[in-house]
C-alpha positions in Angstrom: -30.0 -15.6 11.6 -29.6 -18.5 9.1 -26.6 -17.1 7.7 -24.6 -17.0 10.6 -25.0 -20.6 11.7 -22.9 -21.3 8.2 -19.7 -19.6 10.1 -19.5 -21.5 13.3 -16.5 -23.3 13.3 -14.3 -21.0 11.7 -11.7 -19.0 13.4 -11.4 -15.1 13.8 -8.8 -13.3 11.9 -6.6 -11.1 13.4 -7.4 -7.6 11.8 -5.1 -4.4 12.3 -7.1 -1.4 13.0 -5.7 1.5 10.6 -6.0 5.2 11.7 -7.9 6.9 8.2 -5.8 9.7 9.0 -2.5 7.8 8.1 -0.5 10.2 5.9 2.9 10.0 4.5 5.7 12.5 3.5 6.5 12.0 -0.5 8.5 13.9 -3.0 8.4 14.0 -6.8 10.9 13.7 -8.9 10.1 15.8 -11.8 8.7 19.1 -10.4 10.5 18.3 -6.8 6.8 19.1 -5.2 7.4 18.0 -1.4 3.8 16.7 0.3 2.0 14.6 2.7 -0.4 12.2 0.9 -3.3 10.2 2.4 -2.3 6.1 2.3 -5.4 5.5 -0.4 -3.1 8.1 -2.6 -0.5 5.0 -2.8 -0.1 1.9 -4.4 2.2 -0.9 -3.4 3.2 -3.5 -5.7 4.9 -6.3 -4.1 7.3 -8.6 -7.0 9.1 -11.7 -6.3 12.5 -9.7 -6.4 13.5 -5.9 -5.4 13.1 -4.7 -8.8 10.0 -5.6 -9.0 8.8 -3.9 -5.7 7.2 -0.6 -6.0 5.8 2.3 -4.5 3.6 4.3 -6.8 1.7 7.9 -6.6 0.1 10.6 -8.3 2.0 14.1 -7.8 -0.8 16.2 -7.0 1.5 19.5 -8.1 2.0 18.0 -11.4 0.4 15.6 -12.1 3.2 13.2 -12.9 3.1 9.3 -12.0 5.8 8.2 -9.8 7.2 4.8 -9.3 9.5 4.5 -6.7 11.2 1.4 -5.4 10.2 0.1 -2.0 12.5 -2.0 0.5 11.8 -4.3 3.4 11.0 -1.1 5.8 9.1 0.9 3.2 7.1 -2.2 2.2 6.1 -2.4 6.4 5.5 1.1 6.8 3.4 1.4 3.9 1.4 -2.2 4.7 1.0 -1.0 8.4 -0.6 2.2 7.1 -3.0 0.6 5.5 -1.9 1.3 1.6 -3.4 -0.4 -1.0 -1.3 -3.8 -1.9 -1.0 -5.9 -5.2 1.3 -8.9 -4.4 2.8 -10.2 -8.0 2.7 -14.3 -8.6 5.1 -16.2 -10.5 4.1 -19.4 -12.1 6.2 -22.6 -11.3 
């Protein structure tokens, strides 16, 4: 156990344990499909403003890719549920 005697000292993270069952009710806009869709279905981009934070998804009707935008609560729901997150950087 080598390897582990290179961790001692550092402190346990805090993890959130994330039900794999976590679903969520989405609609599409082109073909107006309603549908529950697994979190690994979704993608969240988080942007330095509110038009640059989105929601995406496949429609699994038609096949469309929507891009929705995604506000403080939707941003929490969706991070609590364990979707896929790409936080945007801005340079100085």
């Amino acid at each position: 156990m080598g390897n582990l005697s290179a961790l001692r000292g550092l402190t346990a993270v805090p993890t959130v344990a994330v039900p794999e069952s976590a679903r969520f009710r989405a609609a599409c806009p082109d073909c107006r499909a309603r549908f529950e869709l697994a979190a690994a279905e979704f993608r969240l981009v988080i942007g330095a403003t509110s038009r640059t934070t989105f929601y995406s998804f496949t429609c699994p009707e038609c096949a469309a890719r929507v891009r929705k935008p995604a506000g403080e609560r939707i941003v929490e729901l969706l991070t609590d549920g364990g979707v896929r997150t790409l936080r945007l950087h801005t340079g100085p």
